[in-house]
N, C-alpha and C positions, 0 to 999 in steps of 0.2 A: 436914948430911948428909955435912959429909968425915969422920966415925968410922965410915962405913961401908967394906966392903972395894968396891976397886972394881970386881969384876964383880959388885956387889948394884948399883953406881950405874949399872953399865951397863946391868943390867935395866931399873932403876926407867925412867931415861932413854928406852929403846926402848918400853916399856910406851907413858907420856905420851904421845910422838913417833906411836906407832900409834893409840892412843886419840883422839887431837888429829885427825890424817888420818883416822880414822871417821866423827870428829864433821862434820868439816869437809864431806866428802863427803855427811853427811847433810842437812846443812844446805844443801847448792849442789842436792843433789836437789829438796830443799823448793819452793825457790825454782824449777827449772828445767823440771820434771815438767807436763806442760799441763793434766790432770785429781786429781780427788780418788782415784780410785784407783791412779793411778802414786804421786802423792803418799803415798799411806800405805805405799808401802815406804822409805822414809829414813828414817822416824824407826823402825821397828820392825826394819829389819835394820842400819842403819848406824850408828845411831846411837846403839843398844843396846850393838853390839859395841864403840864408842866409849868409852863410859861404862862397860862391862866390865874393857876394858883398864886403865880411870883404877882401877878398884877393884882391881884384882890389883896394879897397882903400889904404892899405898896396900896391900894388905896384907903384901909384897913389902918394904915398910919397918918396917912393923909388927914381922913374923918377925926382920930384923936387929937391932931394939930389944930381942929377945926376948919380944915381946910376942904374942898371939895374934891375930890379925882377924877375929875373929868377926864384929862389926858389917860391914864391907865385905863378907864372905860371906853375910849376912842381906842387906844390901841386891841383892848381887847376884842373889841366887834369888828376891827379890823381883822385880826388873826382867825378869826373865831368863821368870818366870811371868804377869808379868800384860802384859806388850808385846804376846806375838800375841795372847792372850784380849781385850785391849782393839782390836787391829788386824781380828781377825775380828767383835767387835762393831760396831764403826764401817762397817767391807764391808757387813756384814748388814743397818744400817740406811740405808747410800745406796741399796744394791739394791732395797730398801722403798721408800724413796723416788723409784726410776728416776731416779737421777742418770745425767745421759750420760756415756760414756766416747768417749774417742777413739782407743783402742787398736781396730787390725783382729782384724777376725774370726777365730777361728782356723781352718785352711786344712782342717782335715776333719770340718768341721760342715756338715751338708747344707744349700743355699741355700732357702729357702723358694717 
């Protein structure tokens, strides 16, 4: 990577660096969230945007090679479409299931 110029290394570098702290966050979400629906936003917002950055930086080096990144652009519209479609399916089937939640109610829903 040192034949590239280096505000491409500086990209690439910042890309990783933010993609990694995505990841990372989404992962500490995983772990930290106390239900299955807090849970389902770390991997679908954090850890997407994670794994986004990794692919823009890979194609980031790609374009310096002169080369095109098609494939990391494929995968990214890949990710990028089936994350929330897969995140509202899984919502849809605990709420089937009446999984509990422990999030409070929201404050302008009338009390029964």
């Amino acid at each position: 990577m040192s034949d590239f110029p280096f505000w491409v290394q500086l990209l690439i570098a910042a890309l990783l660096v933010i993609g990694g702290a995505f990841s990372l966050i989404g992962a500490i979400g995983m772990t930290r969230f106390p239900d299955f629906f807090m849970r389902l936003h770390a991997p679908t917002k954090a850890t997407t945007l994670g794994v986004g950055s990794v692919l823009v930086a890979s194609m980031a080096a790609s374009w310096a090679q002169g080369l095109v990144g098609v494939h990391e652009l494929l995968i990214a519209l890949f990710l990028f479409i089936t994350a929330p479609v897969s995140a509202n399916l899984m919502a849809k089937a605990a709420l089937h299931l009446r999984l509990p939640s422990k999030a409070p109610p929201p404050a302008d829903l009338p009390r029964d």
